[in-house]
BALOBA-1460 file (C-alpha; in Angstrom, 3 decimals):
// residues 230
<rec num="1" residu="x" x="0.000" y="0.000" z="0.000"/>
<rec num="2" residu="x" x="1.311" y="3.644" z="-0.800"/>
<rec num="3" residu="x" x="-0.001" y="7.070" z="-0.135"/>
<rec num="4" residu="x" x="0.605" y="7.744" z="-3.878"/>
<rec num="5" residu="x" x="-1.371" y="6.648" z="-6.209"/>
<rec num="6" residu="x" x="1.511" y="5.016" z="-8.181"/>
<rec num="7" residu="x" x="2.483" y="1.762" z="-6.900"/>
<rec num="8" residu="x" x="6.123" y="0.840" z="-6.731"/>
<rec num="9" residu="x" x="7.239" y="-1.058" z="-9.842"/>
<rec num="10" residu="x" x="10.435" y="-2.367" z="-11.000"/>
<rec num="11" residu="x" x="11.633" y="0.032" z="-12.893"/>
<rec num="12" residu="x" x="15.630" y="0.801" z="-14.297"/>
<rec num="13" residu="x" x="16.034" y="3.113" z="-10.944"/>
<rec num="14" residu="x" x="15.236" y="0.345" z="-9.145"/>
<rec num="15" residu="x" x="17.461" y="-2.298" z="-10.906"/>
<rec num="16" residu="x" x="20.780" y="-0.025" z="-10.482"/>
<rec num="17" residu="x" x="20.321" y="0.502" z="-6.876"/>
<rec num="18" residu="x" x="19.528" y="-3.735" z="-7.119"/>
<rec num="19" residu="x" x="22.849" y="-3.895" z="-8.560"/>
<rec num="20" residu="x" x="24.782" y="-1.730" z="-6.491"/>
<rec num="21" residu="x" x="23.547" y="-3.781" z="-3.716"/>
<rec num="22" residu="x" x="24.597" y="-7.061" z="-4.955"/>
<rec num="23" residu="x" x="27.877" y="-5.725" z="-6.365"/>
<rec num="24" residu="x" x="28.870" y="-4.602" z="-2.756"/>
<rec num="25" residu="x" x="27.828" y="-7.623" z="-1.161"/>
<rec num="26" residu="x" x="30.156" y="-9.424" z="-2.944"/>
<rec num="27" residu="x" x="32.837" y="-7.908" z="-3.016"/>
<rec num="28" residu="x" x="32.593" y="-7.127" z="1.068"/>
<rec num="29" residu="x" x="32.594" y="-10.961" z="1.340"/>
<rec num="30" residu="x" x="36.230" y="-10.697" z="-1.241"/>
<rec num="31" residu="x" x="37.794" y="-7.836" z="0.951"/>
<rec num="32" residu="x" x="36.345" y="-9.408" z="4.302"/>
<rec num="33" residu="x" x="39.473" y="-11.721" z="4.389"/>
<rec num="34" residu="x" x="42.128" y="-8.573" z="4.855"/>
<rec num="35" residu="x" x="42.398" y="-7.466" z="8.267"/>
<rec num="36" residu="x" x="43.388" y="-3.905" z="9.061"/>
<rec num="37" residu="x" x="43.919" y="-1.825" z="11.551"/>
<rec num="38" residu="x" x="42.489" y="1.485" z="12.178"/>
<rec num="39" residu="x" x="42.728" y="4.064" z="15.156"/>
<rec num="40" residu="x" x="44.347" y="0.593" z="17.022"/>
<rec num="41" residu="x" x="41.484" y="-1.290" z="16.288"/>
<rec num="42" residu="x" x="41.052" y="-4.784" z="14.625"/>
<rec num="43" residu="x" x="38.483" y="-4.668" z="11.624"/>
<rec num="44" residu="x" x="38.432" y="-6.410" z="8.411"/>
<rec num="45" residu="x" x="38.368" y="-4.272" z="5.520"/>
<rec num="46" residu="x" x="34.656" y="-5.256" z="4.232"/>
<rec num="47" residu="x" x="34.194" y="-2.065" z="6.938"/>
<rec num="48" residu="x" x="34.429" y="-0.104" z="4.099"/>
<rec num="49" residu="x" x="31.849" y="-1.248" z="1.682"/>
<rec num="50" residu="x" x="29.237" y="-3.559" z="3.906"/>
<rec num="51" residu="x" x="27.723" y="-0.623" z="5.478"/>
<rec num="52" residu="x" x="26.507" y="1.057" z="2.117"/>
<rec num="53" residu="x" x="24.160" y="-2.479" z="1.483"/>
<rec num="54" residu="x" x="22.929" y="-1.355" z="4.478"/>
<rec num="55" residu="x" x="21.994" y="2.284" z="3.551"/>
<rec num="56" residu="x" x="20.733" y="0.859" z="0.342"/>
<rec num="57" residu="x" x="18.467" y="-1.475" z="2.149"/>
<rec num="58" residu="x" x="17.197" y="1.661" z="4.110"/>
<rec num="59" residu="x" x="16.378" y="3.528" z="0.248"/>
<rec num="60" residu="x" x="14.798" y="0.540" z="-1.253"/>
<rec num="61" residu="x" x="12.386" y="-0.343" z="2.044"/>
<rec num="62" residu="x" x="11.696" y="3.175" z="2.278"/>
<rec num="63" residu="x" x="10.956" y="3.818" z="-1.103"/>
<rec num="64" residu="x" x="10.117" y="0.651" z="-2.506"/>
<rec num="65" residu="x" x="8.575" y="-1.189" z="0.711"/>
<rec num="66" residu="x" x="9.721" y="-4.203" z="2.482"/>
<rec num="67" residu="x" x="8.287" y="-6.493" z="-0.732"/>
<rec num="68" residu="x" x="10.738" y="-5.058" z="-2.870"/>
<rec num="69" residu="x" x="13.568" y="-4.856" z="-0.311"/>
<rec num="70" residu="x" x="12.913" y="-8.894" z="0.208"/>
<rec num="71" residu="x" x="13.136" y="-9.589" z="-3.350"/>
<rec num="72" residu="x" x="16.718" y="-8.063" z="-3.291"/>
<rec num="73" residu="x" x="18.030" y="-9.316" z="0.251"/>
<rec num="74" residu="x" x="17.194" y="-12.605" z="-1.127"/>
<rec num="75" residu="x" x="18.448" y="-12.056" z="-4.692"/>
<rec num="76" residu="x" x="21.877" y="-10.738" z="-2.804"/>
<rec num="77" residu="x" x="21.801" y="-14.349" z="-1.030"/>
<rec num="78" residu="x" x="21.798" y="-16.716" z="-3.855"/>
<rec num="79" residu="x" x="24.682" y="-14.167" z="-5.823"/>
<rec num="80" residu="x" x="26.577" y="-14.739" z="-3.266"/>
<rec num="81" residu="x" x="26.353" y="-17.975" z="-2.982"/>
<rec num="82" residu="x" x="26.788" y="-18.495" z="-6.717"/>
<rec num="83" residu="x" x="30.175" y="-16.628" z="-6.264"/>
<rec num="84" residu="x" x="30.876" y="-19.031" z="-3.346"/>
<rec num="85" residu="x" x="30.680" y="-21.914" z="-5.503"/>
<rec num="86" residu="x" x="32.511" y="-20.715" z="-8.576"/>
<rec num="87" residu="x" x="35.183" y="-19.716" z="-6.110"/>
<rec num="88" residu="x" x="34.973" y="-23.106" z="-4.456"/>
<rec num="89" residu="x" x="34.904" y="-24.852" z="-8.283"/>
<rec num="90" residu="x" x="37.745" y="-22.649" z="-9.280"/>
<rec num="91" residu="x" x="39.459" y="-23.821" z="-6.237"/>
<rec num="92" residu="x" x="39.846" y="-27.539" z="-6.750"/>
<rec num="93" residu="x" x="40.217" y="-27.484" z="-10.565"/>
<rec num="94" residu="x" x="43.668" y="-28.388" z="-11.098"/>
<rec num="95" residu="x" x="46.560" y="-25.600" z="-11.769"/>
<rec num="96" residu="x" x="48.511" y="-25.390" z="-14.468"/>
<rec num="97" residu="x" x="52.269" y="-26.113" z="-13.568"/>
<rec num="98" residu="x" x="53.304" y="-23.123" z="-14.531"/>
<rec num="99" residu="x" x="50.677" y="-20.699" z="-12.003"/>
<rec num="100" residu="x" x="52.090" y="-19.897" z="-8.613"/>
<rec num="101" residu="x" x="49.220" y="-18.364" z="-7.237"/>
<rec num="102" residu="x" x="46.885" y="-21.614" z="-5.748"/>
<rec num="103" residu="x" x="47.884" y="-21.421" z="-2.262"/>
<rec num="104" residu="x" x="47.148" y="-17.291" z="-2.340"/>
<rec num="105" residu="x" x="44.245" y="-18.410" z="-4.120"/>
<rec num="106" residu="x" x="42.804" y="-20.759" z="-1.505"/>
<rec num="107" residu="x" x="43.594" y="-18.276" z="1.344"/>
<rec num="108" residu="x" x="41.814" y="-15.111" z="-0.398"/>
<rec num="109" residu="x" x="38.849" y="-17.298" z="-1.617"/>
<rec num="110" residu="x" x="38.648" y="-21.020" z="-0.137"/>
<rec num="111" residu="x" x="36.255" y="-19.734" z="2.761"/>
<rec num="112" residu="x" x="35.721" y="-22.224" z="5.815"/>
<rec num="113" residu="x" x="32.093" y="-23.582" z="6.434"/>
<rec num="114" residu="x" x="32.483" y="-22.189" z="9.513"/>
<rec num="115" residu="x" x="32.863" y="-18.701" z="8.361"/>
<rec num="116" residu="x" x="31.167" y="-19.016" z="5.602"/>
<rec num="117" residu="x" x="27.919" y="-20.479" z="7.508"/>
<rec num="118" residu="x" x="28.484" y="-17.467" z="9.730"/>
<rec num="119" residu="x" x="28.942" y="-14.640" z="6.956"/>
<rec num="120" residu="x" x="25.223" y="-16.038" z="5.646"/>
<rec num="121" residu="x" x="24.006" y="-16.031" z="8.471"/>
<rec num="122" residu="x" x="24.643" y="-12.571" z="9.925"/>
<rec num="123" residu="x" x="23.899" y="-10.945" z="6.254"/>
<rec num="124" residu="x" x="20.086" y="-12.569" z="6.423"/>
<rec num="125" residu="x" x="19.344" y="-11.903" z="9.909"/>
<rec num="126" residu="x" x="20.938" y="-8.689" z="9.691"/>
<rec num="127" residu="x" x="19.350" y="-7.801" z="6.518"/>
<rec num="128" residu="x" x="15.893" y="-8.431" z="7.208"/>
<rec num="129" residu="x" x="15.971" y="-7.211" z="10.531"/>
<rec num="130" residu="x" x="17.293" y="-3.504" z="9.651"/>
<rec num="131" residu="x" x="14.399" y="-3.511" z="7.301"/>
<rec num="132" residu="x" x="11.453" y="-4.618" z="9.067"/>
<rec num="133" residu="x" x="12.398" y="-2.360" z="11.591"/>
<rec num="134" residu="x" x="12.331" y="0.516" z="9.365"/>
<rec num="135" residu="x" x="9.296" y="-0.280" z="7.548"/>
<rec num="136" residu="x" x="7.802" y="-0.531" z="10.991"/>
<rec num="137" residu="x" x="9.467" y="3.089" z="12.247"/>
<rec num="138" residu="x" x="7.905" y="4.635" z="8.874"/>
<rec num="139" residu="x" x="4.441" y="3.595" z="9.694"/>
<rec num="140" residu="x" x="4.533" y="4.836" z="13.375"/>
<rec num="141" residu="x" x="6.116" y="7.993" z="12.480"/>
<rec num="142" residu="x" x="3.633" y="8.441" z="9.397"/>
<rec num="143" residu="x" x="6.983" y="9.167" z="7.467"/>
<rec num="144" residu="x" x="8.254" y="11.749" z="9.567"/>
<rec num="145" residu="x" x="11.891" y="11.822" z="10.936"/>
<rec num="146" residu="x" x="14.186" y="9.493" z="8.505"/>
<rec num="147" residu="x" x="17.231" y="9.745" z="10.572"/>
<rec num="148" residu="x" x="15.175" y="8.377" z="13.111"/>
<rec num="149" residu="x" x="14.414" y="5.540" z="11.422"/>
<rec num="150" residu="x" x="17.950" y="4.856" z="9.091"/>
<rec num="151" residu="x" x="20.151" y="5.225" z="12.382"/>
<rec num="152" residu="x" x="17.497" y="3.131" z="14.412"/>
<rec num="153" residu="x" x="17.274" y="0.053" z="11.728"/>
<rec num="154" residu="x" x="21.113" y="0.034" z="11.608"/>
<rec num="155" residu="x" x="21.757" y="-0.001" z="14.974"/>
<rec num="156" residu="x" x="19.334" y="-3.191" z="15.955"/>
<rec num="157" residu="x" x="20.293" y="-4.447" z="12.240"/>
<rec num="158" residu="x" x="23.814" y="-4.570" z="12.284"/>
<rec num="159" residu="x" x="23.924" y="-5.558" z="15.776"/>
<rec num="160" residu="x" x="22.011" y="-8.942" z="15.637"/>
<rec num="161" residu="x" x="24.560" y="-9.046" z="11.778"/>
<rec num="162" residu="x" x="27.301" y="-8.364" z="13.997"/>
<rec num="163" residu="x" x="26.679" y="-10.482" z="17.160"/>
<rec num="164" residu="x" x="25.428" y="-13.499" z="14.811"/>
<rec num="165" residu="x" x="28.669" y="-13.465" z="12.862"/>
<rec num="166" residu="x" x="30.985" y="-12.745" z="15.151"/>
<rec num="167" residu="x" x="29.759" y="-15.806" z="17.589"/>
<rec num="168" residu="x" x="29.210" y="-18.237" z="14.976"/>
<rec num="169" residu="x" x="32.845" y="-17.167" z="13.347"/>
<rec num="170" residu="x" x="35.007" y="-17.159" z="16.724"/>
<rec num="171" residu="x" x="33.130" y="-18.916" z="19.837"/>
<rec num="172" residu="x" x="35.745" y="-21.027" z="21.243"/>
<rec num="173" residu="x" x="38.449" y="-19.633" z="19.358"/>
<rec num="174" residu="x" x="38.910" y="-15.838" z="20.921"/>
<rec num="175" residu="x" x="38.878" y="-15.728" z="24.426"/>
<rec num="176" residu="x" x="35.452" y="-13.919" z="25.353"/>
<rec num="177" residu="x" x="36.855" y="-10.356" z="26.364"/>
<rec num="178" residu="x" x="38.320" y="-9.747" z="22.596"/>
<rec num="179" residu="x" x="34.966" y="-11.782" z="21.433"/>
<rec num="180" residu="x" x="32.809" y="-8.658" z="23.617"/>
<rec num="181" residu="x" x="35.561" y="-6.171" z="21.976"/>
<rec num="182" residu="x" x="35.589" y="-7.129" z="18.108"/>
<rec num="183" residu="x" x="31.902" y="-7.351" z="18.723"/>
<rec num="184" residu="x" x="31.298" y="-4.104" z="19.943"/>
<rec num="185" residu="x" x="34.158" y="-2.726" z="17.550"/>
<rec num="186" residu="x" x="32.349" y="-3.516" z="14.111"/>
<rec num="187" residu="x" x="28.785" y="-2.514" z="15.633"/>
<rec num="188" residu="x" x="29.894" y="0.561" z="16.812"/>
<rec num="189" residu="x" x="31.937" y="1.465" z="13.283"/>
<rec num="190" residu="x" x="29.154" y="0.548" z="11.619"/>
<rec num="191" residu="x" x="26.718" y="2.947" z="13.259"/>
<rec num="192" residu="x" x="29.132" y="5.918" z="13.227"/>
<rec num="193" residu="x" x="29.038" y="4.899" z="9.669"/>
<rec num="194" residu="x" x="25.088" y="5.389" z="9.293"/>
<rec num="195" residu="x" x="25.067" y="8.455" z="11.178"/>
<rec num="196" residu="x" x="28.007" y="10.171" z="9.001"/>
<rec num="197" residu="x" x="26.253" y="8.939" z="5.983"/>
<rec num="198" residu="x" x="22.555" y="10.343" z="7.191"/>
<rec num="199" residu="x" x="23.041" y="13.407" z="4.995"/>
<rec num="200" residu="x" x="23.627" y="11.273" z="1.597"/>
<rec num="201" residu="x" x="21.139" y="8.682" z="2.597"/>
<rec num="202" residu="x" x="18.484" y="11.944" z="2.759"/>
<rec num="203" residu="x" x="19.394" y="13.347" z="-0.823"/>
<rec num="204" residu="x" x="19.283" y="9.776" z="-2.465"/>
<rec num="205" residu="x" x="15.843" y="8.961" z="-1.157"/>
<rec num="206" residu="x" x="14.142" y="12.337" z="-2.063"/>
<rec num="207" residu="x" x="15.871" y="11.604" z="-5.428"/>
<rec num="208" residu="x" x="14.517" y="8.404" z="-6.032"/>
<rec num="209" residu="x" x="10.770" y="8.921" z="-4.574"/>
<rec num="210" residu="x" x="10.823" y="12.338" z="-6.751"/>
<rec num="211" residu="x" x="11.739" y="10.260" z="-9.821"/>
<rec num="212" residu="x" x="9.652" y="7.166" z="-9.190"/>
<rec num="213" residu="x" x="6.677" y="9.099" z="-8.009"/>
<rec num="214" residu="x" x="6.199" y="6.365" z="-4.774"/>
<rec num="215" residu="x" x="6.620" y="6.858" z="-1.826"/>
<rec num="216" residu="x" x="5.997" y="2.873" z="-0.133"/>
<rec num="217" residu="x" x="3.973" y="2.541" z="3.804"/>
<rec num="218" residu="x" x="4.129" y="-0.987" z="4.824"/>
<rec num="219" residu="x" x="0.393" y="-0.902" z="5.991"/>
<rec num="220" residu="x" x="-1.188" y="-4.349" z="4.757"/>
<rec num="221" residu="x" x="2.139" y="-5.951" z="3.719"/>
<rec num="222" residu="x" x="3.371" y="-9.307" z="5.512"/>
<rec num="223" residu="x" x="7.042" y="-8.791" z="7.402"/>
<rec num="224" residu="x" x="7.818" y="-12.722" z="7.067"/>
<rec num="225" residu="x" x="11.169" y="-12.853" z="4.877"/>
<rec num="226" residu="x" x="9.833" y="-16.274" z="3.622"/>
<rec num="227" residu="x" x="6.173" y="-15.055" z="1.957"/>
<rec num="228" residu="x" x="7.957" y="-14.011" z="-1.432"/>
<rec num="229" residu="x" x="4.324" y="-14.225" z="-2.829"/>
<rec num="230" residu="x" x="2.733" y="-11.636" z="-0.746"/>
């Protein structure tokens, strides 16, 4: 339900910011395997792009609604795992004698099931989370106060992503005072992250709803990631 009278469609707007969602998904998951250190601090570098497929969850669910926003969090799911497997194919096909580069190969991209199962994990949960929450905030606020809503989705959203991955990832294998630390760490980055982005996040959603004439309000519209029908 919208409170246009033109319903949200899938239109060529929609498909780049579909894209650009996918495409930094992706590549996170690549870059998620450097670790760096900022300010002192432990992160991996996917601290740099993961946050944006959050902001771009918060355009399409506030634009688009939370039917449209499922379509994609799922669509970003099976990418990825398509990527998974051609890196895992790609893995065990044998090299050619000549090609140094298997062993850098397998450490970049030969994920464990552990991490891997974790990674998923986090992304759905996360996902889904940060944007039933904000479809929720829209309708109580009647569309008033965005920052309100971006900032609060992240912050519940990327701390069930954060707290799922980073327990599922490292439970028995960091002692639980650096597990609490790395933890808090990425979910606290990743807010700060929101917050500085707020003022981008506002420009791109009044560009979008002024060029796709909608403007979504998740009224009569199930919140179960599963009902892809409804």
């Amino acid at each position: 339900m919208t409170d246009k009278a033109a319903q949200p469609r899938i239109t060529g707007l929609f498909l780049v910011l579909a894209t650009l969602f996918v495409t930094l998904l992706i590549t996170s998951n690549i870059t998620a395997v450097k670790i760096i250190e900022l300010w002192g601090r432990i992160l991996p570098a996917a601290i740099v792009l993961f946050p944006i497929t959050y902001i771009l969850g918060d355009v399409l669910t506030e634009v688009y609604g939370f039917r449209f926003a499922r379509r994609v969090i799922w669509l970003g799911f099976l990418c990825n795992t398509l990527a998974v497997m051609g890196f895992w194919i790609g893995g065990i096909l044998p090299a050619a004698p000549f090609w140094e580069g298997q062993n850098a190969y397998g450490v970049i991209l030969g994920h464990t099931p552990r991490l891997l199962g974790a990674s998923f994990a986090g992304y759905l949960v996360g996902e889904f989370t940060n944007s039933i929450v904000l479809s929720r905030l829209k309708v109580a606020t009647g569309g008033r106060w965005l920052w309100t809503r971006t900032i609060g989705s992240t912050i519940v959203g990327q701390g069930v992503d954060s707290a799922l991955f980073i327990t599922l990832a490292f439970l028995g294998t960091l002692a639980l005072s650096d597990l609490a630390e790395l933890l808090l760490t990425q979910w606290v980055v990743k807010v700060l992250y929101e917050v500085a982005a707020t003022p981008m996040t506002y420009a791109v959603v009044t560009y979008v709803k002024r060029r796709e004439g909608v403007d979504t309000y998740d009224r009569q519209v199930s919140l179960n990631p599963l009902a892809f029908f409804q």
